[in-house]
N, C-alpha and C positions, 0 to 999 in steps of 0.2 A: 435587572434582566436586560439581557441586550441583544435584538436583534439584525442580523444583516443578511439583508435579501439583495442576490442578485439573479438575471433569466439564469443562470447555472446551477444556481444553490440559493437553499433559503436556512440558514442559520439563525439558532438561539443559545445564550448562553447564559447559563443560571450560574449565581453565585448565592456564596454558602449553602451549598447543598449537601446535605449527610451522605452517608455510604447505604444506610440504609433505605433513603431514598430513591439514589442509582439504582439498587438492587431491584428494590418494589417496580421500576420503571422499565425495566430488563424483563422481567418476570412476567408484566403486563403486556410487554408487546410481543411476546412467545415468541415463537421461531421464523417472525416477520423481521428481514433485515434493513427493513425500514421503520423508521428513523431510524439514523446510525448514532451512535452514542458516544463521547468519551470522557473522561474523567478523571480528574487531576486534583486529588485532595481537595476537596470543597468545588470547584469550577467545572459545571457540568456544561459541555457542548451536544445539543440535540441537531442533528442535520438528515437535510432530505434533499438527498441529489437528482437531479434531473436527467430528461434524454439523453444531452451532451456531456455531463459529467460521466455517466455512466458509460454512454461511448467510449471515451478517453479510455477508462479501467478497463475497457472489455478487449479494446485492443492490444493496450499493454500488456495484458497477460497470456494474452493470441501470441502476440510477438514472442512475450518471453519459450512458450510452448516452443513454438515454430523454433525458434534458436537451437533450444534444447535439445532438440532432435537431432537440428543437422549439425551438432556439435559431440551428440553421443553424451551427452550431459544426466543422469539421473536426477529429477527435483520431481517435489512433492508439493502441488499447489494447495495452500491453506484456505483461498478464498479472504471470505469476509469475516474471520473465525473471530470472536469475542474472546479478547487475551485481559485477566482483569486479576490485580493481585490486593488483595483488601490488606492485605502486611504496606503493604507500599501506598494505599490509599491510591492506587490508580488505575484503570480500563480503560482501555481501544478497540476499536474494531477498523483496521482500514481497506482501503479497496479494494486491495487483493496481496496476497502475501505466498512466500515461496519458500521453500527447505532443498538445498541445494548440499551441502556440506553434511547436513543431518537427515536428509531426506529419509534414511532406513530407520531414523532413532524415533521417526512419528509416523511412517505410515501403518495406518490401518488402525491407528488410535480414534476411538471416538469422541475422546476430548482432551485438548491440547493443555495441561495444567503447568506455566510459568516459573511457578514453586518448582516444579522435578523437571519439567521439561526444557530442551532449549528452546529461545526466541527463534521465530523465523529467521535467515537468512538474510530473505532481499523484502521490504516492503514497497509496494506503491503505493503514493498517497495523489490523487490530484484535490488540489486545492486553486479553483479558483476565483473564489473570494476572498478578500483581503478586506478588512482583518478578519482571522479565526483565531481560535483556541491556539498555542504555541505545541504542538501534539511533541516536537526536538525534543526536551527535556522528559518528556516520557518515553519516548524511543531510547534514548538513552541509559533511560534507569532500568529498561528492559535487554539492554544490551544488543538492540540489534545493528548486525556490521553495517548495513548498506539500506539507506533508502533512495527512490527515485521519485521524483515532487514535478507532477506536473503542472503549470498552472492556466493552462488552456491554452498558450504559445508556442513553450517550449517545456522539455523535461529535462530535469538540472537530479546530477547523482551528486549525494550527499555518503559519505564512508565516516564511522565513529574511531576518534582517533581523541586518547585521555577525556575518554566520556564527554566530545562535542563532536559534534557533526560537521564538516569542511566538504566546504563543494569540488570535487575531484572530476577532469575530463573522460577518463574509461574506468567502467564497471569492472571492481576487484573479485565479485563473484560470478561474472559473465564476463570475462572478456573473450572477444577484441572489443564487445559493444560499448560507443561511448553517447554521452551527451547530442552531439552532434549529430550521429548517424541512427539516436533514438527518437529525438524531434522529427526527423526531416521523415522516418519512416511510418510517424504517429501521425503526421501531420496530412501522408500521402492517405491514409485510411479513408478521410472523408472525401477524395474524389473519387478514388476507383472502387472497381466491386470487389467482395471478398476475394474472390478468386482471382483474379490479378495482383491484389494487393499482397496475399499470402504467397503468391510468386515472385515478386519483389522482393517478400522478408528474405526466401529462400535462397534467390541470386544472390542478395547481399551477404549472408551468412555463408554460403560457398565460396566467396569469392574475397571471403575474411577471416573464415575458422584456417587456421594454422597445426593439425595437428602432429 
């Protein structure tokens, strides 16, 4: 077992651990989305994010809304949805997730199944603890195009290109947003108030959607 605690996060990660263990452990913690869980063939990561982790996700997905709109964009927010395929020995659940492309083929499902369904679109994941669970290799195998990885600094897009992940400067399911102009606006959340801030998202996305 190995754990790593930082004031952000406090991570455990179990090894050789069965699928039916995951499951019993899923089951036990009901419809609490704490601990987050995920699972990679035998490597079970348990985590419990804090204030500021939480922050980070809550804005991110603020953001992505706010865009959304003033871009005329359709997307279907998944949340923290439990994406888990026992054929493939693997489960996730990350911070928040988005159906852009497929948004009509899930909404109004009450549960998202991998097997028949498509993977979300866009994931976020913040991660700021180092070392974690390598979650890449399971995005992957789940086929999602685009994840964005904060790790309390800044947020780096990751685009899947022959099943690996490469860091790219503008978002392929959001554009014009890039790296640069999603740090800097993640970053303004912790000094101003919602309302100023969500003004900001707005000028910026006016004064960069192209339609």
């Amino acid at each position: 077992m190995e754990t790593v605690k930082n004031p952000a996060e406090h991570r455990v990660i179990l090894h050789n651990t069965s699928w039916e263990t995951y499951e019993r452990l899923m089951k036990e913690r009901g419809e609490n989305r704490v601990p987050r869980f995920v699972y990679d063939r035998g490597e079970l990561e348990i985590m419990s994010p804090s204030t500021e982790h939480e922050s980070i996700a809550y804005y991110i997905g603020l953001l992505v809304a706010v865009f959304a709109e003033e871009a005329g964009v359709d997307l279907y927010g998944a949340g923290s949805t439990t994406f888990d395929r026992e054929d493939l020995e693997r489960g996730f659940e990350p911070d928040a997730c988005f159906y852009v492309q497929n948004a009509e083929r899930v909404r109004g499902k009450p549960r998202i199944d991998l097997s028949l369904d498509p993977p979300p679109d866009l994931l976020i994941e913040v991660d700021i603890t180092s070392p974690s669970l390598d979650k890449f290799p399971i995005y992957a195998r789940a086929s999602i195009p685009e994840i964005w990885r904060h790790n309390g600094e800044r947020l780096e897009i990751f685009q899947l290109r022959s099943n690996e992940y490469v860091e790219v400067a503008e978002s392929r399911i959001l554009p014009p947003l890039t790296s640069e102009a999603l740090s800097s606006l993640i970053e303004q959340s912790s000094s101003l108030d919602i309302v100023t801030w969500m003004r900001r998202v707005r000028e910026w996305s006016r004064g960069n959607i192209t339609h």
